[in-house]
Structures are given as C-alpha cells and as structure tokens.
C-alpha positions in Angstrom: -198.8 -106.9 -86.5 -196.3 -108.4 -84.4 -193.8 -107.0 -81.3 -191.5 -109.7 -81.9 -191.3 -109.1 -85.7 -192.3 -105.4 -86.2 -193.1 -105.0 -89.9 -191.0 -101.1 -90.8 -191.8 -99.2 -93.8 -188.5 -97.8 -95.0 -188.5 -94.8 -97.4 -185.8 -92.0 -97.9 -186.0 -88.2 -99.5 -182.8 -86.2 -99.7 -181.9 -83.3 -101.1 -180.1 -79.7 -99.8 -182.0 -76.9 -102.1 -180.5 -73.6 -103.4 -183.4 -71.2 -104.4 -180.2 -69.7 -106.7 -179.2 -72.6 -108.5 -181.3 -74.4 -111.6 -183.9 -76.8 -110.8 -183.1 -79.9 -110.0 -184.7 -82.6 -112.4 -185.6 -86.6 -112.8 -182.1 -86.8 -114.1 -180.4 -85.5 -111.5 -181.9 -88.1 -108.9 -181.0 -91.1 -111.5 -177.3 -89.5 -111.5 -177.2 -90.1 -107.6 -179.7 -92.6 -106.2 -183.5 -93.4 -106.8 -183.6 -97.0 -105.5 -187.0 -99.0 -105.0 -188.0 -101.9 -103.0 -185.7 -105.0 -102.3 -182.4 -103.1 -103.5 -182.7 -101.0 -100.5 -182.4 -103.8 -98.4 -179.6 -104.7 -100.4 -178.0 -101.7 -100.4 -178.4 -100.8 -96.6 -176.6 -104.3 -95.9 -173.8 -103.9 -98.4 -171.2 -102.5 -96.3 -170.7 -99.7 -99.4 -174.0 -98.1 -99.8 -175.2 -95.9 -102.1 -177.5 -94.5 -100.1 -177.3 -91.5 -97.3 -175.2 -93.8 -94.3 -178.2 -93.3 -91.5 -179.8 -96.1 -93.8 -177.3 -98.6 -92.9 -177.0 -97.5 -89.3 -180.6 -97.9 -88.9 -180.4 -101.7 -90.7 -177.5 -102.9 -89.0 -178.7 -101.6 -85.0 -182.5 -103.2 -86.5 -180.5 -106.3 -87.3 -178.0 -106.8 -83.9 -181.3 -105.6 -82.0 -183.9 -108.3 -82.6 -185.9 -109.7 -86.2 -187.8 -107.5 -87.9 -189.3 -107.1 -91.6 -188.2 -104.3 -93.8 -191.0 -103.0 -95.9 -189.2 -100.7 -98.3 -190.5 -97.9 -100.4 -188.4 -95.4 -102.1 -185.2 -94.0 -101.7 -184.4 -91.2 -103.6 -181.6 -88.7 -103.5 -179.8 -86.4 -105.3 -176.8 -83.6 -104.8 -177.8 -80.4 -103.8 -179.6 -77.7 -106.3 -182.3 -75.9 -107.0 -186.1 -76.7 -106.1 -187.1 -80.2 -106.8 -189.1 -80.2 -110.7 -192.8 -80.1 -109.7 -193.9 -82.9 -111.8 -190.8 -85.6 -110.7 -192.1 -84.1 -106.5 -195.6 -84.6 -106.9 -194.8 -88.2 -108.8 -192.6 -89.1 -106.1 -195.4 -88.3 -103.0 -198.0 -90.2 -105.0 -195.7 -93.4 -105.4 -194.7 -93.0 -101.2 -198.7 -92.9 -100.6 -199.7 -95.2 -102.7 -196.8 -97.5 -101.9 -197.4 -97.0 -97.9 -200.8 -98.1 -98.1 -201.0 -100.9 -100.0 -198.4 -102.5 -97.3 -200.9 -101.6 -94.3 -200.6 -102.3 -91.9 -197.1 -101.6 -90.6 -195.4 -101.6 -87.1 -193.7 -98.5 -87.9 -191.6 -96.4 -90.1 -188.0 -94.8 -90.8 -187.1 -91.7 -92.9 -184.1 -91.0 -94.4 -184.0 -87.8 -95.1 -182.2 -84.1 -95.1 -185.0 -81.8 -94.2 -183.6 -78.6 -96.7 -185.9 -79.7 -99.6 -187.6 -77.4 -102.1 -189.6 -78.2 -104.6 -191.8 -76.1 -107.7 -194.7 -75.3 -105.9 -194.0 -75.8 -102.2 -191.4 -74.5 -99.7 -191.8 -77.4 -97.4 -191.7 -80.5 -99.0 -190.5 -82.3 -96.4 -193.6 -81.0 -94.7 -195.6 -82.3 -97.5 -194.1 -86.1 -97.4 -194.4 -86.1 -93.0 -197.9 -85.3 -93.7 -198.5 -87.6 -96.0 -197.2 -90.8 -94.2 -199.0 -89.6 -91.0 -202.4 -89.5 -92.8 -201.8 -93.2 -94.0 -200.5 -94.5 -91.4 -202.5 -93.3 -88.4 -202.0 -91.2 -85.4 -200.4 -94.0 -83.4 -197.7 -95.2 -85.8 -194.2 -94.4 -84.7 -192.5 -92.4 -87.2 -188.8 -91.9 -87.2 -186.4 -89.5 -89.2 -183.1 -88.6 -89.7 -182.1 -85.1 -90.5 -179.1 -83.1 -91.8 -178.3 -80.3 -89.4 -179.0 -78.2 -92.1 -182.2 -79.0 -92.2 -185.2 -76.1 -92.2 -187.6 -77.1 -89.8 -191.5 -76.3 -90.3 -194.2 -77.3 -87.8 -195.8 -79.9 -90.0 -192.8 -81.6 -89.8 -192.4 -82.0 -86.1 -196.0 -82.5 -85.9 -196.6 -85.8 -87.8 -193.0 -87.3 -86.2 -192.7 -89.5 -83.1 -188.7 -89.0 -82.7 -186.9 -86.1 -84.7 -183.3 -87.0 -85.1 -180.9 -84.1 -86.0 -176.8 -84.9 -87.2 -174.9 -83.9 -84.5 -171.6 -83.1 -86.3 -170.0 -80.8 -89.1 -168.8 -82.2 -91.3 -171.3 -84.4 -91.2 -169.2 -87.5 -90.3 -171.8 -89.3 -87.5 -175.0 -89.8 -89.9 -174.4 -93.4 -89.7 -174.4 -93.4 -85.9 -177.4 -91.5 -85.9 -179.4 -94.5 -88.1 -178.2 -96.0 -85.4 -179.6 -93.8 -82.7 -182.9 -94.1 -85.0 -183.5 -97.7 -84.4 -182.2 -97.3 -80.8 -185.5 -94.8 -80.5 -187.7 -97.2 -82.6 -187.0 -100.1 -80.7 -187.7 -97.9 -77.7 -190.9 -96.8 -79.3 -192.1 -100.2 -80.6 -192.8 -101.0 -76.8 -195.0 -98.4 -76.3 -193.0 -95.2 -75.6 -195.1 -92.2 -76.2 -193.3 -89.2 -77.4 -194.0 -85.2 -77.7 -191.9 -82.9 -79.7 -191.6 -78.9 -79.5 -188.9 -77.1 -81.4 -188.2 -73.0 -80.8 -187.2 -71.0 -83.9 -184.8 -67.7 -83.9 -184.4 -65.4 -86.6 -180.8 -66.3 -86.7 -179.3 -66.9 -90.3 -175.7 -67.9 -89.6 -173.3 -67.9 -92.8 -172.6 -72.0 -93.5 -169.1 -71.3 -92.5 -169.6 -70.6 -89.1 -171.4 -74.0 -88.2 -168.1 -76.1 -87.6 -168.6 -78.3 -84.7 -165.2 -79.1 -83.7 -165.3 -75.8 -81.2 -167.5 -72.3 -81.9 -170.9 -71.1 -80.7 -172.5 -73.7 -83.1 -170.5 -76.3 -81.4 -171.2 -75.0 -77.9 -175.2 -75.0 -78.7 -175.1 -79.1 -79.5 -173.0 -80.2 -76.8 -175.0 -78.0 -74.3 -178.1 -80.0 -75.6 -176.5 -83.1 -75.3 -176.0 -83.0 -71.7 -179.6 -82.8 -71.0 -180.7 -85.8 -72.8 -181.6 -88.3 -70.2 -185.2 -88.9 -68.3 -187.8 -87.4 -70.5 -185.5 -85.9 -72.9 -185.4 -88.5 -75.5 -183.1 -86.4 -77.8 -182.0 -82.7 -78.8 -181.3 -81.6 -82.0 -180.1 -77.9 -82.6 -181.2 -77.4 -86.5 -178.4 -74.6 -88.1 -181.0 -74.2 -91.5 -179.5 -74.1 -95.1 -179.5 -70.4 -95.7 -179.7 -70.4 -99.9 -183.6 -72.3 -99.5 -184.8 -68.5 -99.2 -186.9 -70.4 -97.3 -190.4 -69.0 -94.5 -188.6 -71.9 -92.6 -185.3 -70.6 -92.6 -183.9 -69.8 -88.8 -181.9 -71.8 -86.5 -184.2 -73.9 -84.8 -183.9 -76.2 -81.5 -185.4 -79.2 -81.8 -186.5 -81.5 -78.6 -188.6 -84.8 -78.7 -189.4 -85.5 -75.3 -191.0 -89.0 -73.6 -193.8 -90.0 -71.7 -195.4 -87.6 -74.2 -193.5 -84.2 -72.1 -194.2 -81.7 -74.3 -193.6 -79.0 -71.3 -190.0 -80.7 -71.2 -189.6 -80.3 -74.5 -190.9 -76.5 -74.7 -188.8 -75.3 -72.1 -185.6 -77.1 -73.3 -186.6 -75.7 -77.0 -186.3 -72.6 -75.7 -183.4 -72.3 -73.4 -181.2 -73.5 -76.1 -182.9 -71.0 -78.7 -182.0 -68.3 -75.6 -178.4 -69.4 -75.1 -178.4 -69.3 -79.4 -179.9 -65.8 -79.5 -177.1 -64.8 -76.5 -173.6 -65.5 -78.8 -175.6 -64.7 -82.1 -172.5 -62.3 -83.2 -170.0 -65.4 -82.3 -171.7 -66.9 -85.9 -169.7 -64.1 -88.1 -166.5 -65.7 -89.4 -163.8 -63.6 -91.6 -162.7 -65.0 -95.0 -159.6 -64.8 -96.9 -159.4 -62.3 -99.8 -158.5 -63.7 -103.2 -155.6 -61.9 -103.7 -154.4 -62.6 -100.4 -155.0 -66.2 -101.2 -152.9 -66.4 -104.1 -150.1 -64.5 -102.5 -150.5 -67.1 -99.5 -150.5 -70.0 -102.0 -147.4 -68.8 -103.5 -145.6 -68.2 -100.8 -145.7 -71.6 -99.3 -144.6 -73.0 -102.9 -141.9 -71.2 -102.9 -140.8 -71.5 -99.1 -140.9 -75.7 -98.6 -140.3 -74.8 -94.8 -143.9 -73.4 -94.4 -146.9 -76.0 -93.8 -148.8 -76.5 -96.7 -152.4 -75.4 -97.0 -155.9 -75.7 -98.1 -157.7 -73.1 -100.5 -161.6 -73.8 -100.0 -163.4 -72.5 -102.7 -166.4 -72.3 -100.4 -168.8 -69.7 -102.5 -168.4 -72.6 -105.1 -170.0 -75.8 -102.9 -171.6 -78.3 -104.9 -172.8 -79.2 -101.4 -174.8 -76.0 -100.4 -176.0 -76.0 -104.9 -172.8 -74.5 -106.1 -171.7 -75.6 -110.0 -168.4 -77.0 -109.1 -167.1 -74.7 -112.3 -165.7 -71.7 -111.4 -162.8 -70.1 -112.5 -161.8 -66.9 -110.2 -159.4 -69.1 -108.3 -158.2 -71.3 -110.7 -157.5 -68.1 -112.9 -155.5 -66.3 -110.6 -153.1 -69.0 -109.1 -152.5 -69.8 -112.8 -151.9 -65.9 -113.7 -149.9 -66.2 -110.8 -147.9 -68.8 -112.2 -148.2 -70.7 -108.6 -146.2 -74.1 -108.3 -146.9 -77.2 -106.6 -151.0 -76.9 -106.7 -153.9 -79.7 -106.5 -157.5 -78.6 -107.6 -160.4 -80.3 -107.6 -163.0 -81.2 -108.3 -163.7 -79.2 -111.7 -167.0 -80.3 -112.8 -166.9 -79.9 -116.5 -168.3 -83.0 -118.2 -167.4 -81.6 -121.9 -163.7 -81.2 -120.8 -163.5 -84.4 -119.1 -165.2 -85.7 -122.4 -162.6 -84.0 -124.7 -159.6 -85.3 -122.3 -161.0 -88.9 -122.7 -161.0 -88.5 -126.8 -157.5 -87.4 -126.6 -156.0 -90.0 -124.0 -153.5 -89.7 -121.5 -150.5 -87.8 -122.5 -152.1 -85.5 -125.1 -151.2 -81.7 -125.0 -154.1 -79.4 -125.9 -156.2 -76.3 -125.5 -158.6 -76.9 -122.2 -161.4 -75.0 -122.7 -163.5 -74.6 -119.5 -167.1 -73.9 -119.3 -168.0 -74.6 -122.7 -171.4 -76.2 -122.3 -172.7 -74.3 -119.1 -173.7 -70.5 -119.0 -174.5 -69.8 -115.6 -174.2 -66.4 -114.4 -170.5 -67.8 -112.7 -169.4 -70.4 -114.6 -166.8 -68.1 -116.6 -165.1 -69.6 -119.2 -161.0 -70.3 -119.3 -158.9 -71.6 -121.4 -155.1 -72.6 -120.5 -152.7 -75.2 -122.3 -153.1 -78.8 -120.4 -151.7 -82.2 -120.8 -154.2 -85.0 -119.9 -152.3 -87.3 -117.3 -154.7 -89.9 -116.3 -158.0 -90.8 -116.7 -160.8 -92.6 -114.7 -164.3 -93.8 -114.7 -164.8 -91.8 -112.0 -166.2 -94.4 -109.4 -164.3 -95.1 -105.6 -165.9 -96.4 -102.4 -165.1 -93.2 -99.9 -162.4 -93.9 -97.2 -162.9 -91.0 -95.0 -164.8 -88.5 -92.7 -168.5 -88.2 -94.9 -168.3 -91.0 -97.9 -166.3 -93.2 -95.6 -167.7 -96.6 -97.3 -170.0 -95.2 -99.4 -170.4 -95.6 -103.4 -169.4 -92.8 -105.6 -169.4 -91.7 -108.8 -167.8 -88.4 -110.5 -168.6 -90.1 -113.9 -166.0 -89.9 -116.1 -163.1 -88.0 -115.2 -159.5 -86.8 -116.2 -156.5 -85.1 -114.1 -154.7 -81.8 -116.4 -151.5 -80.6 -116.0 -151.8 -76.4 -116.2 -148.2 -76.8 -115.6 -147.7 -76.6 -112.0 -151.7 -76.7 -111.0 -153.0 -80.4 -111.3 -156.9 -80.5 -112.0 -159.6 -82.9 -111.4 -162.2 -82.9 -113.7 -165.2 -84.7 -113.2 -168.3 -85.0 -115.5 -170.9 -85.6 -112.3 -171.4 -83.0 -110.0 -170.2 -83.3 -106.3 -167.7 -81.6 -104.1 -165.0 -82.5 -102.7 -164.6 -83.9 -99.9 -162.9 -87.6 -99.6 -158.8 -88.5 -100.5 -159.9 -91.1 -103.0 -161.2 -88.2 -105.3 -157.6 -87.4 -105.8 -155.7 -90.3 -105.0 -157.8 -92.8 -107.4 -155.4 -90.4 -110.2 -152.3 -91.5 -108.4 -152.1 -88.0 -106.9 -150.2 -87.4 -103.5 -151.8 -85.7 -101.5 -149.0 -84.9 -98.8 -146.6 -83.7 -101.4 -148.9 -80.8 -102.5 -148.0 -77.4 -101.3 -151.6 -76.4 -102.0 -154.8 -78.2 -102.7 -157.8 -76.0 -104.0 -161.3 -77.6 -102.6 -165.1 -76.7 -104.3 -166.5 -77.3 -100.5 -167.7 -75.5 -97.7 -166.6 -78.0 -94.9 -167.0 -81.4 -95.7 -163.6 -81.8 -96.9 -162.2 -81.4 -93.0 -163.6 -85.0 -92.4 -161.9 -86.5 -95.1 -158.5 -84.6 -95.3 -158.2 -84.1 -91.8 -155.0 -86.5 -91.7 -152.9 -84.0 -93.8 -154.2 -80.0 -92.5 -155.2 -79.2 -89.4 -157.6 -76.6 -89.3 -155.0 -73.7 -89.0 -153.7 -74.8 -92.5 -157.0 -74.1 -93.8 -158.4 -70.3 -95.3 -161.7 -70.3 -96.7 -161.8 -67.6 -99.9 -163.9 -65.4 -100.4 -164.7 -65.6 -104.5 -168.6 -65.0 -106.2 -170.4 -67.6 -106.5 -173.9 -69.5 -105.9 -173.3 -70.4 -102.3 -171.3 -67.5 -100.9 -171.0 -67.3 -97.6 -171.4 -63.4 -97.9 -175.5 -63.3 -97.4 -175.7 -59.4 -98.6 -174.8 -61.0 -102.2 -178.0 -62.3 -102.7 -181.5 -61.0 -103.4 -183.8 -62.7 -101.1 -187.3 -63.3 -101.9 -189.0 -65.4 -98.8 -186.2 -65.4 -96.0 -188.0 -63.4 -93.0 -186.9 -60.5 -92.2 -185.2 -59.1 -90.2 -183.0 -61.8 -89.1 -179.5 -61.5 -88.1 -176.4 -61.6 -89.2 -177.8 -60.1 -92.5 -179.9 -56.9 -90.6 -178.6 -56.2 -87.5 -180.9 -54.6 -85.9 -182.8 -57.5 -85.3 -184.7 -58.3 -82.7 -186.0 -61.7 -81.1 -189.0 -61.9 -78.4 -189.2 -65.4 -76.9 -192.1 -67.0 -77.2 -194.9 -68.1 -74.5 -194.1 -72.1 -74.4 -197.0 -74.2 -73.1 
C-alpha cells in the first residue's frame, strides 16, 4: 500500500424504501443503475453520470487532490420503493464481500450511498453492507460514506465508519459537493487522522414536508451544526429519517464524527443538537392545501392572467418517498373542473405511453389510465386525449438535483385533455428537473399551473419560475402522504411525535 498512490475501493448502494409500496426487484435496479467495475470509473469522470452525483464529487476532488487508484466494486441503485427482494440483497452483499477481498489490500474505501434501505429480511441493510466491509477490511481502514438526509441511522452503521457524511440540503441539490467533502475527509484520513463518531436519536417523526432547508426548524438544526465544525469536529450531520421505512431506526438523529478520535466531542455535540431538535419539535407540523381548495385556486389563476401562476405538488404521490407516480384525484378534479392552461407531469403509465406511441403524434383517442397497475391508489381514468409529441424519454438534467445527470423516463408521450397537458412516462421517477417538460417543447413560464408527483425536489429544479409562495402542497391519498395517521404502522417506535403527542423524550447519559 502506498500514501502517495492510495489504492480506494469504490462501491455504491442506494435506495429510499417505503414499507407501503411493492417490493422493489432485480429489475427495478437494471431500470436505474447497477454498474460494475471499470464503467464506474467511467461514469464518475463523464461529466453526465448516471450515478448518485457524490460519486463524481468524490472522483473529481480524488483527481485535483493527488494520484490515486480506483478499485471499483458495485454501484447499484434504484428509485425509491418497497424493501429490496431478499434474494437480489443477499446476492448483492456476497458479490461486495467477495469482490472487497479479493482486491486486499486497499488504502481505503468510499460509499455511495442513501442510508433509508430496506430489504426482505432485514430492517438495516445499510447496517448489514457497513458491517460487512469493516469485517474485510480491518479495523484500521478508513471508511467513508455519503448519506441522503433522509437516511435512518442505526448504530452498526456509525460503528464500522471512519467519517459519516450527511446531505446538508433539501432538495437535495449539494450531493456532489458532499463527494467532494468525502475525499476532502479521506485525504485527511489517509495521513493518519483518527476519527470517533457518536450520533443521538429523538423520537421525532417529522412529516417529509416539513424538512425544507431554505428556512424552518429543519433548516435551523443544520446550519446550527455547521457552525461548530472546526477543531475536533470533523463534521455534523443532522439525519431527518424517511418516515414510510416503518423502520426500529426511524427518528431524527444527529450525527457527529469527531477527530483525534473525540468521541466525548462528538457525544456532547450529538446531543445538544438532538436537545435544540426536541425544543421546536411542534415547528415540524406544516398545513396542506385541501383538494378542493386546490382546484378552485388553480382555476382562479387561469382565469385571472394578473395572478402569479402556481405549482400544484401532488406530494402524497412521490415517486421519490415510493409513491406510484399514477394517481388520479388531482388530475380528475382539475379536469371535472374544466381548468385551463394546466401542465402535469409526470404520469407514470407505461401502457398509455405505449398506446400513444402506436397511435403517433396527432391521433385523437380514448386515454385510459391505470390499466396495467392495481394498487390500492392507482384509480383508473379515462378522458378524450390527443397525443402531441412523443419522446424516448432520455435528457441529461439541467437543474437543482439531476443537474448533469443521465435520465431516462423510458418512453414517453405529452396528451392534450384539452386544456391539461400530461407527461406520461413509462419509467418511474418524479418530477423534479425542466427538461422533463421542456424535452416535449412545453413552456414552462406560459403555464398558469403545473401539477408535480414530488414532495420537494422539484424547488431545485423549477426554482427559476415559482418562488416558494407560488407553491401549495395538496393534500390527496396516496402511498407517501404526508398525513402519518393514514398509515398503519408496524415497527415505527412508539410513541414518537408528531404522530402521538404525548411523547416524551429523556436525554440520554453520553460518555
């Protein structure tokens, strides 16, 4: 092994996972990404990846920074869903140790990952892989990861990490500048830096909608963190948790890696954040916009051209948090409603983007929605459309979260419900970049509404045309609603608040 060519294993596992929503399967990780060896390097160094952007921050801050050798692994990821299929889990960990160890040794090794994982089986996969490349690897090899700050965060995770890395915004629009901070911390590390990390959990469950960090409590929490990273503190990270896992893990967690092996620093930073969380817990309840009050909002503004335009988010329908991308209570109402001037998207409905293809641009006919899916909210809907362009589906993001990142809706058509233009897409994903609507020649500053499947994503990328006071997040059914008391919960602890409020916290004894 060599300091002035470290040798880095480089591996990624990525997934957000929905207790609610179907498994997620082999297939789905082909749709998205499940890349081996050299085309990792190749994708990292593209300048468009196709992989989570923290891999290409961490390449490009390795590569100004000094040599070194990539030793890649695995990268596989896929959109959010249910639990990870046993069989494609337990193949993947065997592939990672097997892989790992016949590469020994290495200098180090980076993580891309999300940190929300379920799989058949296991509630803490993420758990399972940290403990895994520990045991491989040694005690004394510098591990690195980069999480989403939704991840769920489990002691076995922390405790086989050197540096745990945490997003720092939402939307999610710095994850390549945290690969960046990765390599920052590996470089650090590859000298001899020893590190200790402590992390303090709350039973705090805040809805997904109240973890904006432009301004709020959530955004308050990080940049109080950030202040005290200096000295010992090698980095804070204030982990929100991905309600919908149902998940022992599940609770708002602070996160502190300390150096010079602190763990005392660490502790007691751990927990004066959690405190200062536990403080303004009922600053995490956010109000949402009726549906009926949403169409008679969207209305109004089409027919008075003096008011701003605005932004519907379909929010209880995130492909992001698991969500379909298929429902219909909105899309049925502003069309009962006979509202003008509307772009929706996007509709994930490969049949109909199928049947739309067959008939080619300019045919008139019957759109049937939700023929091929029965989930308990993917309602079907029929309405008279006229197909008005089609696409392949694929664009290189230009904004906010995809900005320079490969993507593919699959094959894909916009209708014309007269009035209410639809994207529909044949791969699931929300919506969250321009390009999804402007690759069909759509304008997206000439709309007097546009309809969003996303939770909050889509403020990175369409944050040139709304500002947030354009925005009202409805409140429809749906698989990742931000109301919690709509779901039956099976291994979220309890009591935890917002969803009991009687609860109670008791800070722990640290050190």
């Amino acid at each position: 092994m060599s300091q002035d060519n470290p040798r880095i294993a480089v591996l990624g596992f990525a997934i957000e996972c929905n207790r609610f929503s179907p498994v997620t399967t082999a297939e789905d990780f082909e749709h998205d990404v499940d890349i081996r060896g050299n085309r990792i390097v190749s994708e990292a160094r593209s300048g468009k990846s196709i992989t989570m952007p923290d891999l290409p921050g961490f390449f490009d801050e390795m590569d100004r920074t000094g040599n070194w050798t990539p030793v890649p692994l695995r990268v596989s990821l896929a959109q959010p869903g249910g639990p990870v299929e046993e069989h494609f889990f337990k193949a993947y960990l065997a592939e990672i140790e097997a892989g790992l160890k016949s590469v020994l040794p290495v200098d180090a090794i980076f993580v891309s990952c999300h940190g929300a994982a379920l799989a058949q089986g296991t509630d803490d996969p993420d758990g399972d892989l940290f403990e895994i490349l520990r045991r491989a690897a040694g005690p004394d090899v510098p591990i690195v990861s980069v999480f989403d700050l939704h991840a769920n965060v489990s002691r076995r995770m922390i405790d086989n990490l050197s540096v745990f890395v945490g997003y720092l915004e939402n939307p999610h629009v710095d994850i390549y500048e945290r690969g960046v901070e990765a390599a920052k911390h590996m470089r650090e590390l590859l000298t001899g830096t020893r590190t200790a990390i402590e992390m303090v959990k709350l039973p705090l469950v805040p809805p997904q909608i109240a973890l904006l960090t432009a301004k709020g409590p959530y955004a308050d929490l990080i940049n109080y963190g950030q202040t005290k990273v200096g000295g010992d503190i090698l980095n804070v990270s204030v982990m929100a948790g991905f309600a919908y896992s149902d998940s022992p893990k599940n609770g708002l967690t602070a996160v502190v890696t300390a150096r010079n092996g602190n763990r005392k620093a660490a502790g007691d930073l751990a927990l004066d954040i959690a405190q200062r969380a536990w403080g303004m817990r009922e600053r995490f309840k956010r109000e949402m916009t009726t549906l009926a009050d949403a169409v008679q909002l969207a209305g109004s503004v089409s027919r008075d051209k003096r008011r701003k335009p605005i932004v519907l988010a379909d929010v209880a329908d995130n492909p992001g948090g698991g969500g379909r991308g298929n429902t219909t209570y909105l899309l049925r109402a502003l069309k009962g409603a006979k509202v003008q001037g509307v772009i929706f998207g996007v509709f994930n409905d490969a049949a109909l983007a199928a049947k739309a293809h067959e008939l080619g641009e300019g045919a008139i006919f019957n759109a049937s929605f939700n023929t091929q899916e029965h989930q308990e909210f993917s309602l079907p809907f029929d309405c008279e459309a006229k197909v008005v362009k089609l696409s392949d589906g694929q664009y290189v993001g230009r904004r906010g979260v995809l900005r320079n990142v490969s993507a593919d809706m699959g094959p894909s058509a916009l209708l014309d419900l007269g009035g209410i233009l639809v994207v529909v897409i044949s791969i699931r994903c929300q919506c969250m970049d321009p390009r999804q609507f402007e690759m069909f020649g759509l304008d997206i500053a000439q709309a007097r509404t546009v309809v969003v499947k996303s939770r909050g994503h889509f403020r990175g990328g369409f944050d040139e045309f709304f500002k947030p006071e354009q925005i009202y997040e409805v409140d429809c059914p749906g698989l990742t609603s931000p109301v919690l008391a709509n779901f039956t919960w099976t291994k979220l602890p309890r009591p935890v608040y917002p969803l009991d409020e009687e609860t109670t916290w008791n800070p722990p004894l640290i050190g």
